[in-house]
C-alpha positions in Angstrom: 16.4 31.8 5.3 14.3 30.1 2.3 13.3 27.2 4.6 12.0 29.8 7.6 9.8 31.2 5.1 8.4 27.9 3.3 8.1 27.0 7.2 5.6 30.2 7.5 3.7 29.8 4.5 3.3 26.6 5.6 1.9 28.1 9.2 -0.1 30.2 6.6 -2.1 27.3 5.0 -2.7 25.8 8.8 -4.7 28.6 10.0 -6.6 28.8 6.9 -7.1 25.1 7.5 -8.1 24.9 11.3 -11.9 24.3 12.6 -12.6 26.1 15.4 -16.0 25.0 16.0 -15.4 22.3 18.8 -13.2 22.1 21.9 -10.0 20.4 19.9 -9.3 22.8 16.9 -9.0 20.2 14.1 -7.4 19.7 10.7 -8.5 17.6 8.9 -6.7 17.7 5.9 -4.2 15.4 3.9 -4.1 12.8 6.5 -1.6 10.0 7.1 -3.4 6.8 6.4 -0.9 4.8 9.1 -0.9 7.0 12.2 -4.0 10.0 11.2 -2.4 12.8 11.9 -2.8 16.0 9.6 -0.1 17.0 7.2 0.7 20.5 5.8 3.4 20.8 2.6 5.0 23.6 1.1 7.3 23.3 -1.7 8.0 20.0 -1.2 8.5 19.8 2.3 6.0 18.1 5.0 5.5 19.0 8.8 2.5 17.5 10.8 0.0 20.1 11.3 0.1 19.7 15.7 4.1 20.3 15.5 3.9 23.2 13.1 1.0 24.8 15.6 3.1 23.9 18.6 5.8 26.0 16.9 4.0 28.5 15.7 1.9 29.1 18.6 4.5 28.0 22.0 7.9 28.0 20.7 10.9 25.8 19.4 10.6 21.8 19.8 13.6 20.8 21.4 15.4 17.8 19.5 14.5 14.5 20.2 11.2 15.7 21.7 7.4 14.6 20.4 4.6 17.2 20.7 1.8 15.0 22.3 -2.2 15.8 22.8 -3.7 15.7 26.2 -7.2 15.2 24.1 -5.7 12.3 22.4 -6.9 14.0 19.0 -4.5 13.1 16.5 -5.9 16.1 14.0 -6.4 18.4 16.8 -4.0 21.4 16.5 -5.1 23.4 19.7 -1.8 24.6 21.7 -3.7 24.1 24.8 -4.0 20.7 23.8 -0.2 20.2 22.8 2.5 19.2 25.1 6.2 18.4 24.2 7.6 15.0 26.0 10.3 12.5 25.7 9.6 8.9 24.1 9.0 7.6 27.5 7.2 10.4 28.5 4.5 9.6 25.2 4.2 6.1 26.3 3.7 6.5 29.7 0.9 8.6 28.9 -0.2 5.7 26.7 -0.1 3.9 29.4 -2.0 5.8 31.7 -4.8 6.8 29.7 -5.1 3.0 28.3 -4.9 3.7 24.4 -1.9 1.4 23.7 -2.2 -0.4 20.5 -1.8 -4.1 20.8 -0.4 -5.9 17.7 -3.3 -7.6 16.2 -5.1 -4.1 16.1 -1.9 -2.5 14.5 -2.2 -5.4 12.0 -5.8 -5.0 10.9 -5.3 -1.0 10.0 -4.0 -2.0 6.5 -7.4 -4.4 5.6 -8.9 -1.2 6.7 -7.3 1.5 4.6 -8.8 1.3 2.0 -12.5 1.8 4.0 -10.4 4.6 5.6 -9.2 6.3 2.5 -12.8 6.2 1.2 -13.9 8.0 4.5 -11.6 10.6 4.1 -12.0 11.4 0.8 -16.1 11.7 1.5 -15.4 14.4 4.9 -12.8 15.9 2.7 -15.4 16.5 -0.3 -17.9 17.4 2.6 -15.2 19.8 4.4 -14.9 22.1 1.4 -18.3 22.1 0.7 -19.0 23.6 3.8 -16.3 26.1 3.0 -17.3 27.3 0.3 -21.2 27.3 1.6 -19.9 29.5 4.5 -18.3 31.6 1.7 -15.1 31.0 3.0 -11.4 31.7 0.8 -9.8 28.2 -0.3 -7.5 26.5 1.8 -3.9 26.8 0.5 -3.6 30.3 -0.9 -0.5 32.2 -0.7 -0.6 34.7 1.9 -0.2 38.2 0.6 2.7 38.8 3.0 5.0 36.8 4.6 5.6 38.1 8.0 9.3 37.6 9.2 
């Protein structure tokens, strides 16, 4: 019971967090420097944002299952977007849509973090700037009622 709810305040702090302005809806918040997908905690637990949209907006993910993106959008949270597929079924569309990573590319992103982690931080700062310019409530608030 206490994790369902964490899990929907959690859901709570994504849709406070989406940008709808573009065709992917994107978060763009606390993202994971090795792979860039967005993350949402709640009392000390951690879901990625497109899972916790899939969820919230199609249903269960079976186990064993990824929830893929048909954009290819890492951050984008869109359930349009979002399919669920086995391992194989994720690297076949790899495959097909040629994004596989070779080695020496996966090698590189830790020279780069650093660069990245500085980029983030400057689109984060920029993010809820434009937040608060738009006069917009802060991202991560408690919602007044939790819906069960």
């Amino acid at each position: 019971m206490k994790t369902k709810i964490i899990k929907q305040r959690a859901i709570y702090k994504l849709l406070n967090l989406i940008d709808f302005s573009g065709d992917c809806w994107v978060v763009d918040h606390s993202l994971n420097r090795d792979n860039g997908y967005s993350r949402i905690s709640d009392s000390g637990t951690t879901w990625y944002a497109h899972r916790l949209s899939y969820e919230a907006f199609i249903g269960p993910i079976p186990p064993k299952y990824y929830v893929c993106h048909h954009c290819d959008t890492p951050t984008c949270v869109r359930p349009s977007h979002l399919f669920i597929g086995r391992g194989g079924d994720n690297v076949r569309d790899c495959h097909q849509k040629n994004r596989r990573v070779r080695m020496p590319e996966a090698l590189t992103a830790t020279v780069k973090s650093e660069e990245f982690r500085k980029q983030q931080s400057e689109r984060s700062k920029q993010w809820h700037q434009d937040r608060r310019a738009k006069g917009l409530p802060r991202p991560g608030g408690r919602p007044k009622k939790i819906i069960t």
